[in-house]
N, CA, C and O atoms as a Tinker XYZ file with bonds, in Angstrom:
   312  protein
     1  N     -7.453000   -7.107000   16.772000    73     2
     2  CA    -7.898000   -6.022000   15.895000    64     1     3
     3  C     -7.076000   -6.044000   14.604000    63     2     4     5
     4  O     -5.854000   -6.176000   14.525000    81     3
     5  N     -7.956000   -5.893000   13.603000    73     3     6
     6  CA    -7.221000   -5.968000   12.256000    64     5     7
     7  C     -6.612000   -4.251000   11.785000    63     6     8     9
     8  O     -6.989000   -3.223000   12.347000    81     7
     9  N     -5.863000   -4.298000   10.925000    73     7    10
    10  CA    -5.033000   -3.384000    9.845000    64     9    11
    11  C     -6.410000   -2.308000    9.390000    63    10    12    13
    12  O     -7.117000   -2.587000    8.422000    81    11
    13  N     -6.577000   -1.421000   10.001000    73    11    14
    14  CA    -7.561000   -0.967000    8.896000    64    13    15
    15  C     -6.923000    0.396000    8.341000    63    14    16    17
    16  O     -6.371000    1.280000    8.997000    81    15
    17  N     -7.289000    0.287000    6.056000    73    15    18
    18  CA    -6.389000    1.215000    5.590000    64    17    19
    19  C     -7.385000    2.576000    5.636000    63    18    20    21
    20  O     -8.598000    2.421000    5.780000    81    19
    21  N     -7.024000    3.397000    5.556000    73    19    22
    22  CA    -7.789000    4.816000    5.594000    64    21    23
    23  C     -8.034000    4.729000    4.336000    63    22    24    25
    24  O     -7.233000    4.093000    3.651000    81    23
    25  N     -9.382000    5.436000    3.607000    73    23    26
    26  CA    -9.870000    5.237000    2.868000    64    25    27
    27  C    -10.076000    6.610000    2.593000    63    26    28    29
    28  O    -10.888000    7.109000    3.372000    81    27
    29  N     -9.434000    7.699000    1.418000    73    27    30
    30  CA    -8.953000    8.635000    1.124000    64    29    31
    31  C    -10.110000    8.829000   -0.167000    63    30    32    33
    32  O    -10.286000    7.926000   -0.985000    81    31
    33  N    -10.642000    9.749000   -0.207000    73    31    34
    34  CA   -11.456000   10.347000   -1.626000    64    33    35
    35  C    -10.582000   10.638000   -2.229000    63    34    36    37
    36  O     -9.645000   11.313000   -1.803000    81    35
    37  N    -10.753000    9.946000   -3.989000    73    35    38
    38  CA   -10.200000   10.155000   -5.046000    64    37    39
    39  C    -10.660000   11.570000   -5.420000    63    38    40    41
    40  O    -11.865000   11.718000   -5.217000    81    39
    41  N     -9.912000   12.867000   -6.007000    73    39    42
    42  CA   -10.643000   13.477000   -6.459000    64    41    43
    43  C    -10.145000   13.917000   -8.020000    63    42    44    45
    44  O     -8.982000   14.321000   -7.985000    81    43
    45  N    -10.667000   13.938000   -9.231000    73    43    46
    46  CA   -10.364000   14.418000  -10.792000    64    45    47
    47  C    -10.308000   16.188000  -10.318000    63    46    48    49
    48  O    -10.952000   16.906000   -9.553000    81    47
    49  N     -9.530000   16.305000  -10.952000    73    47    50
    50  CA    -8.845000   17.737000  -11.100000    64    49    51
    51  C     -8.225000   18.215000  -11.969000    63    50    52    53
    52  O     -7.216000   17.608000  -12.327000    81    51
    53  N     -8.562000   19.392000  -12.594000    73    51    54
    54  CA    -7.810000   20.319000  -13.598000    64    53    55
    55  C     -6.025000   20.284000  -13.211000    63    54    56    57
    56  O     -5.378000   20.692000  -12.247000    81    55
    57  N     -5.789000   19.828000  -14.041000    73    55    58
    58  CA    -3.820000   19.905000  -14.339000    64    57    59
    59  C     -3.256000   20.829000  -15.210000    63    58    60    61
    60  O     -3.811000   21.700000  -15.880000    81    59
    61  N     -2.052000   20.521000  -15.112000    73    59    62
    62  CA    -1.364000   21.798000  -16.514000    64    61    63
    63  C     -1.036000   20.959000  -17.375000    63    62    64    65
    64  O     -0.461000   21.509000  -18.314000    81    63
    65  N     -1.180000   19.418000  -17.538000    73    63    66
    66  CA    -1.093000   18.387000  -18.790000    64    65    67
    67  C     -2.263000   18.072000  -18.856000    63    66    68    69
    68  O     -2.399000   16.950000  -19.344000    81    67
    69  N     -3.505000   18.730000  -18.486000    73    67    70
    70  CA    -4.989000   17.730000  -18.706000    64    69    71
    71  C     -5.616000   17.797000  -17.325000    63    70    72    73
    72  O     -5.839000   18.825000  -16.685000    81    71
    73  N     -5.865000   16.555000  -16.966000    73    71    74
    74  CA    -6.961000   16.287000  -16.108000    64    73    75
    75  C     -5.960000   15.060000  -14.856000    63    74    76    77
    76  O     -5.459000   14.028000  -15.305000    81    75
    77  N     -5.848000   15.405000  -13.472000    73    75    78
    78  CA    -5.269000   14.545000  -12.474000    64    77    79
    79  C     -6.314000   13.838000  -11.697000    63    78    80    81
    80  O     -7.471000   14.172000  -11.442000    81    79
    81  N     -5.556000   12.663000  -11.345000    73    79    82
    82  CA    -6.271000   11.998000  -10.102000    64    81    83
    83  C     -5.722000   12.282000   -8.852000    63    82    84    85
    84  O     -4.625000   11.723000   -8.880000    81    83
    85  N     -5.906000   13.041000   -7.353000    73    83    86
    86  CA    -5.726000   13.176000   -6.396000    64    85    87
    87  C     -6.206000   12.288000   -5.490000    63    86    88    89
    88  O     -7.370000   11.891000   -5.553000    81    87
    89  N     -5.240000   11.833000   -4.428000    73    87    90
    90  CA    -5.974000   11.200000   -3.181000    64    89    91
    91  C     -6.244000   12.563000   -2.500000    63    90    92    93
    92  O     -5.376000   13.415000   -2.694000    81    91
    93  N     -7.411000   12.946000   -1.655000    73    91    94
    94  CA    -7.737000   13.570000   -0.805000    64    93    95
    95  C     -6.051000   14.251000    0.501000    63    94    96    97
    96  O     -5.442000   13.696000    1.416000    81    95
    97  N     -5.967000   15.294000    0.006000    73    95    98
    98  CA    -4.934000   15.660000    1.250000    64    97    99
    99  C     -3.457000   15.307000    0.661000    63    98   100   101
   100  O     -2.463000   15.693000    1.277000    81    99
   101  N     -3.342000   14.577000   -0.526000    73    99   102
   102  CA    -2.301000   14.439000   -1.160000    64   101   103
   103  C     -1.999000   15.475000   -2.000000    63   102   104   105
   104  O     -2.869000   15.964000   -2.721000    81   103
   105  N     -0.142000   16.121000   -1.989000    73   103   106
   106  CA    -0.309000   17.196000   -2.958000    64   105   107
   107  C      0.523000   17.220000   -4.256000    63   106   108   109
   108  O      0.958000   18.158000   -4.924000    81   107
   109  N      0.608000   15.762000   -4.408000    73   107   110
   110  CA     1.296000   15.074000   -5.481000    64   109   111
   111  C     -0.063000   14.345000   -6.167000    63   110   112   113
   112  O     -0.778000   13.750000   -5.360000    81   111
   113  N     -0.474000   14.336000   -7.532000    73   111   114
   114  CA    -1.346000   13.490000   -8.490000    64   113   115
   115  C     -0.662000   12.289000   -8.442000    63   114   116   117
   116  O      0.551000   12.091000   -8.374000    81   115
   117  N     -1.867000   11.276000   -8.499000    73   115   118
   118  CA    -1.691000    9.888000   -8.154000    64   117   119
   119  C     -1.549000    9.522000   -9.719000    63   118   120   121
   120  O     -0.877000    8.575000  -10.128000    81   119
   121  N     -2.284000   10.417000  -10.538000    73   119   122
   122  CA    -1.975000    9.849000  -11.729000    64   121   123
   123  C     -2.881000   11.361000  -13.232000    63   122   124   125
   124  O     -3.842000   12.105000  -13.035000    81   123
   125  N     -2.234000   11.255000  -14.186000    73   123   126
   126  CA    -2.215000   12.665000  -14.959000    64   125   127
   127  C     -2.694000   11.978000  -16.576000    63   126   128   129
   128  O     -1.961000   11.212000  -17.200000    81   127
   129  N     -4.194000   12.483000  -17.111000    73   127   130
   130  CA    -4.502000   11.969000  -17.970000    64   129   131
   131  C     -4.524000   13.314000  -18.700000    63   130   132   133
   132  O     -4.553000   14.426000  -18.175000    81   131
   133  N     -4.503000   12.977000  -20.176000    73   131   134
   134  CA    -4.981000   13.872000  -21.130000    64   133   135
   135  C     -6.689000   14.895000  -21.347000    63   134   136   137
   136  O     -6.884000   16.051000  -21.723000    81   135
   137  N     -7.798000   13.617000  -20.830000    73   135   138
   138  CA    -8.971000   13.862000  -20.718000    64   137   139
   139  C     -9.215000   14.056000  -19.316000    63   138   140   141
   140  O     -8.452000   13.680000  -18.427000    81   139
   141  N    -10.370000   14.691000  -19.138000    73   139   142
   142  CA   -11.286000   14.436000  -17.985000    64   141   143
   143  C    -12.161000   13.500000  -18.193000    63   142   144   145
   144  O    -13.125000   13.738000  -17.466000    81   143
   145  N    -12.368000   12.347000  -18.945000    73   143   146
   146  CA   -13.141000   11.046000  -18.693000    64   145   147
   147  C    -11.772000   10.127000  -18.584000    63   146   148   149
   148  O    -11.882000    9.079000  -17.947000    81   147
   149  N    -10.602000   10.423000  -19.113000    73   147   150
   150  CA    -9.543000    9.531000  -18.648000    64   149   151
   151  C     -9.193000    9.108000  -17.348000    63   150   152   153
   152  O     -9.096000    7.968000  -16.893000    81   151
   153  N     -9.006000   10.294000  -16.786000    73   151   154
   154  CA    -8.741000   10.688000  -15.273000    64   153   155
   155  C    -10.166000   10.410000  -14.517000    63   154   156   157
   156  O    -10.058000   10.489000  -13.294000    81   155
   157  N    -11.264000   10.152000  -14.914000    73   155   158
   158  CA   -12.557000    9.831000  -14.310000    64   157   159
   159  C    -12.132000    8.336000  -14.593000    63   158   160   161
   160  O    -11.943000    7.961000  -13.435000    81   159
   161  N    -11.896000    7.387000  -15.286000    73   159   162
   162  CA   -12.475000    6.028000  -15.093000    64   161   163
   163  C    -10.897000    5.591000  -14.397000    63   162   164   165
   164  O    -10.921000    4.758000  -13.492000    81   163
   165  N     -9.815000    6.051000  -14.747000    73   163   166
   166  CA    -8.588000    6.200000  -13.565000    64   165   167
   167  C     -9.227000    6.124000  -12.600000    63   166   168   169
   168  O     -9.592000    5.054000  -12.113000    81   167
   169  N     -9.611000    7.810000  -11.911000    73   167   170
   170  CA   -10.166000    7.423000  -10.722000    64   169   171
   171  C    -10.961000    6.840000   -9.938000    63   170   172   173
   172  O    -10.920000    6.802000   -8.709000    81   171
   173  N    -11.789000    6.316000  -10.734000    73   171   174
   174  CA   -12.691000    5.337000  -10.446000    64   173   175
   175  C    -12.588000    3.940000   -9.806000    63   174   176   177
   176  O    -13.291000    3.401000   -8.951000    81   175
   177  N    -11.364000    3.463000  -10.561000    73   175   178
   178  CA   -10.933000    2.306000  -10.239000    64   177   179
   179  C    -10.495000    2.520000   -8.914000    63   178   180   181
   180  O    -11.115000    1.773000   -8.156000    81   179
   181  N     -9.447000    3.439000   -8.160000    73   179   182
   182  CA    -8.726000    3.594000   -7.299000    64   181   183
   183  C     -9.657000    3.471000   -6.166000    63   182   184   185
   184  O     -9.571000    2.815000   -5.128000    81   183
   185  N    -10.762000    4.428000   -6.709000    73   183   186
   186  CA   -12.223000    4.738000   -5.621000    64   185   187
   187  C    -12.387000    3.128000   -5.374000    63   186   188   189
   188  O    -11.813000    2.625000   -4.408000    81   187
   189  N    -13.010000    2.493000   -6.070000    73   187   190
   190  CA   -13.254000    1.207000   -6.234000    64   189   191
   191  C    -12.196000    0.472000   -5.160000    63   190   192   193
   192  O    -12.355000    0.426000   -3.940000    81   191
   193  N    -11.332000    0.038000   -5.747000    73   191   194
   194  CA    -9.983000   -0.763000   -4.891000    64   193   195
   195  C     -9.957000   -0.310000   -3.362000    63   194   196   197
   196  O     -9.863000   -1.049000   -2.382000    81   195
   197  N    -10.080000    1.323000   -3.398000    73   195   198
   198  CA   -10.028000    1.685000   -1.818000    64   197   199
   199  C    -11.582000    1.724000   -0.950000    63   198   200   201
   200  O    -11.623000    2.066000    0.232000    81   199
   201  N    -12.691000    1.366000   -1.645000    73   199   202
   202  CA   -13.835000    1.627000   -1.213000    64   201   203
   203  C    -14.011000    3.063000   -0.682000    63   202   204   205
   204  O    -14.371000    3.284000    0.474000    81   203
   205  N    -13.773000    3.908000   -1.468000    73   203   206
   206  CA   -13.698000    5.192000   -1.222000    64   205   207
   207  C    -14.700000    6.164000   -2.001000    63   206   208   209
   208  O    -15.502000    5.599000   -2.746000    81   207
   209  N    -14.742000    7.353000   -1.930000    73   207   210
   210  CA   -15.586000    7.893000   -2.996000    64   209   211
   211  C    -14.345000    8.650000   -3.667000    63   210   212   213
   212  O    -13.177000    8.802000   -3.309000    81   211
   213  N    -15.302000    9.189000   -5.133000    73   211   214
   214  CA   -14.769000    9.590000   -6.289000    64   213   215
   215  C    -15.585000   11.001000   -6.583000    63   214   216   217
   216  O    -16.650000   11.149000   -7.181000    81   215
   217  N    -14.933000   11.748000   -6.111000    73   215   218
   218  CA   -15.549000   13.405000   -6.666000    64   217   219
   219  C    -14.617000   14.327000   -7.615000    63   218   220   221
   220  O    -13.435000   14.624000   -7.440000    81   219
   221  N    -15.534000   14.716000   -8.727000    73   219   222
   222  CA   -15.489000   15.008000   -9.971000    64   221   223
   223  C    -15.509000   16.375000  -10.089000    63   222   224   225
   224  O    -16.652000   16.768000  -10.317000    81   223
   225  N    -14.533000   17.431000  -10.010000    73   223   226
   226  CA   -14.053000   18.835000   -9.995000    64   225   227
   227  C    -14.445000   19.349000  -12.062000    63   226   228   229
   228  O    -13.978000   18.861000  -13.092000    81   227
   229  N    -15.398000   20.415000  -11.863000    73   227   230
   230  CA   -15.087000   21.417000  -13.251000    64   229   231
   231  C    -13.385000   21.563000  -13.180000    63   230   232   233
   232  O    -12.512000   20.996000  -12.523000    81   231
   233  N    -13.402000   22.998000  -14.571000    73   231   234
   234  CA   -12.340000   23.065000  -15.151000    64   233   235
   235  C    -11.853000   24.392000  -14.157000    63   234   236   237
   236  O    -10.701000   24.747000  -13.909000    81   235
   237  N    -12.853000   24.855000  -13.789000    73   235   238
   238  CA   -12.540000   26.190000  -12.673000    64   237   239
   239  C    -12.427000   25.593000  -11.363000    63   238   240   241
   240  O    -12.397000   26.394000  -10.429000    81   239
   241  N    -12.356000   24.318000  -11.078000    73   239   242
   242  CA   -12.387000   23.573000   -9.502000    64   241   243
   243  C    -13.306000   23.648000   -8.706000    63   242   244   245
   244  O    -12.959000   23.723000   -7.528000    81   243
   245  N    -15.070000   23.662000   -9.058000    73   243   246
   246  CA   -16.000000   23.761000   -8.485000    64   245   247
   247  C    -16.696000   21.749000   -8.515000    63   246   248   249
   248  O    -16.791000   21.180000   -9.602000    81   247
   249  N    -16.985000   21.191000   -7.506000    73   247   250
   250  CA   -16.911000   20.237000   -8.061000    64   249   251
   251  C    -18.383000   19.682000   -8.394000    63   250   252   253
   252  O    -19.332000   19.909000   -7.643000    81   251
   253  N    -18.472000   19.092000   -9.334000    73   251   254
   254  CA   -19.723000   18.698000  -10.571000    64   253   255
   255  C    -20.202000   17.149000  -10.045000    63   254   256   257
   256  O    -21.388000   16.872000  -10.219000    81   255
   257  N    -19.438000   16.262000   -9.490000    73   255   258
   258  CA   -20.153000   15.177000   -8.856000    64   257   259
   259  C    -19.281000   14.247000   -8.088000    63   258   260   261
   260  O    -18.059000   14.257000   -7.945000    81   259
   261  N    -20.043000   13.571000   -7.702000    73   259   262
   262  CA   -19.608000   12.610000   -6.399000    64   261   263
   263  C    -19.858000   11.388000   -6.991000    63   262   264   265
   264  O    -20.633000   11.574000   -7.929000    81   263
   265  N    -19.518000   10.060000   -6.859000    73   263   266
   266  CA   -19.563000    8.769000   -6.787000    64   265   267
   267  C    -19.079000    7.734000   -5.922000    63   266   268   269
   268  O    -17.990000    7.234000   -6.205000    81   267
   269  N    -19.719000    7.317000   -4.888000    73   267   270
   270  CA   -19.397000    6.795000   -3.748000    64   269   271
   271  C    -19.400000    5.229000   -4.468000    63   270   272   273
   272  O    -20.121000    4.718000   -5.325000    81   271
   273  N    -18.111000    4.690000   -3.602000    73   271   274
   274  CA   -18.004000    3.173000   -4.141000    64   273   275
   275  C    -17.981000    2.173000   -2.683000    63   274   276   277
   276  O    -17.965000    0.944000   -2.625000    81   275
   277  N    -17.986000    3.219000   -1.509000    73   275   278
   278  CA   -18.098000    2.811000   -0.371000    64   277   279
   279  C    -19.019000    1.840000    0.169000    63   278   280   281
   280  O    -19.770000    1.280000   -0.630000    81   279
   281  N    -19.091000    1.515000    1.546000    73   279   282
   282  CA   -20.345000    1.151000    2.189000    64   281   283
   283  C    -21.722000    2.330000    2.774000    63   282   284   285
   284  O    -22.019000    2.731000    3.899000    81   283
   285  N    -22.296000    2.588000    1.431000    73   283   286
   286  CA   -22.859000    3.955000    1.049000    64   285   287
   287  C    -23.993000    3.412000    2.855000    63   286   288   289
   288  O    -24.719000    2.423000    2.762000    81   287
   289  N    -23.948000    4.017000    3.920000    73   287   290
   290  CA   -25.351000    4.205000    4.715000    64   289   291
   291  C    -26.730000    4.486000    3.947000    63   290   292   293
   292  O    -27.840000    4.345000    4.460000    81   291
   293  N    -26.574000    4.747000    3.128000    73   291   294
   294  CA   -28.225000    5.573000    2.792000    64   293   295
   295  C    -28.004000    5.096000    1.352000    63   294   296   297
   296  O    -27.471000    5.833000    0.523000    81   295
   297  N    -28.472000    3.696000    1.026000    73   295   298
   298  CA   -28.202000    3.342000   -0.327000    64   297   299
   299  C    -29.878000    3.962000   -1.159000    63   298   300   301
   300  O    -30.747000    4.635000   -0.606000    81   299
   301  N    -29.875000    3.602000   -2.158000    73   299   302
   302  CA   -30.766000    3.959000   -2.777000    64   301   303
   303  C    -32.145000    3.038000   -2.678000    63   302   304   305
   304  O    -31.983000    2.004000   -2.030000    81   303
   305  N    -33.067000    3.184000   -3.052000    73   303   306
   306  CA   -33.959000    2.113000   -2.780000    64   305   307
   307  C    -34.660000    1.659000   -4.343000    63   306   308   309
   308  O    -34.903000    2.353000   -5.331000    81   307
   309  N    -34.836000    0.345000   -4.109000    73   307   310
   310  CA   -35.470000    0.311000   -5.609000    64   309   311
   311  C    -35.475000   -1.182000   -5.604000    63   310   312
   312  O    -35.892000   -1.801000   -6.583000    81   311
């Protein structure tokens, strides 16, 4: 049996310098941008690298979208 890493949702979040990247359940920012598209293509990548998803919090912490980079079950069809 192989190493398997847990695969943690990135999530963008309102900061007191801007906009953070959170791993899911982490209560330290993985990383602290000026923008909220900064901290979106930040987190993106991370999503990416961990095959994880990437959900996208307003400025009041309601969250505005999801982007799965996973092995999505229910891909889209087309």
């Amino acid at each position: 049996m192989g190493y398997i890493m847990s695969k943690k949702n990135q999530h963008v979040v309102p900061h007191q310098n801007g906009w953070a990247v959170k791993g899911a359940g982490n209560s330290r920012a993985t990383s602290v941008h000026p923008t909220q598209k900064d901290a979106i293509d930040a987190g993106r990548e991370v999503a990416k690298n961990q095959k994880s998803e990437l959900v996208i919090h307003r400025p009041n912490g309601q969250i505005r979208d999801k982007d799965s980079h996973g092995n999505d079950p229910f891909p889209p069809r087309g």
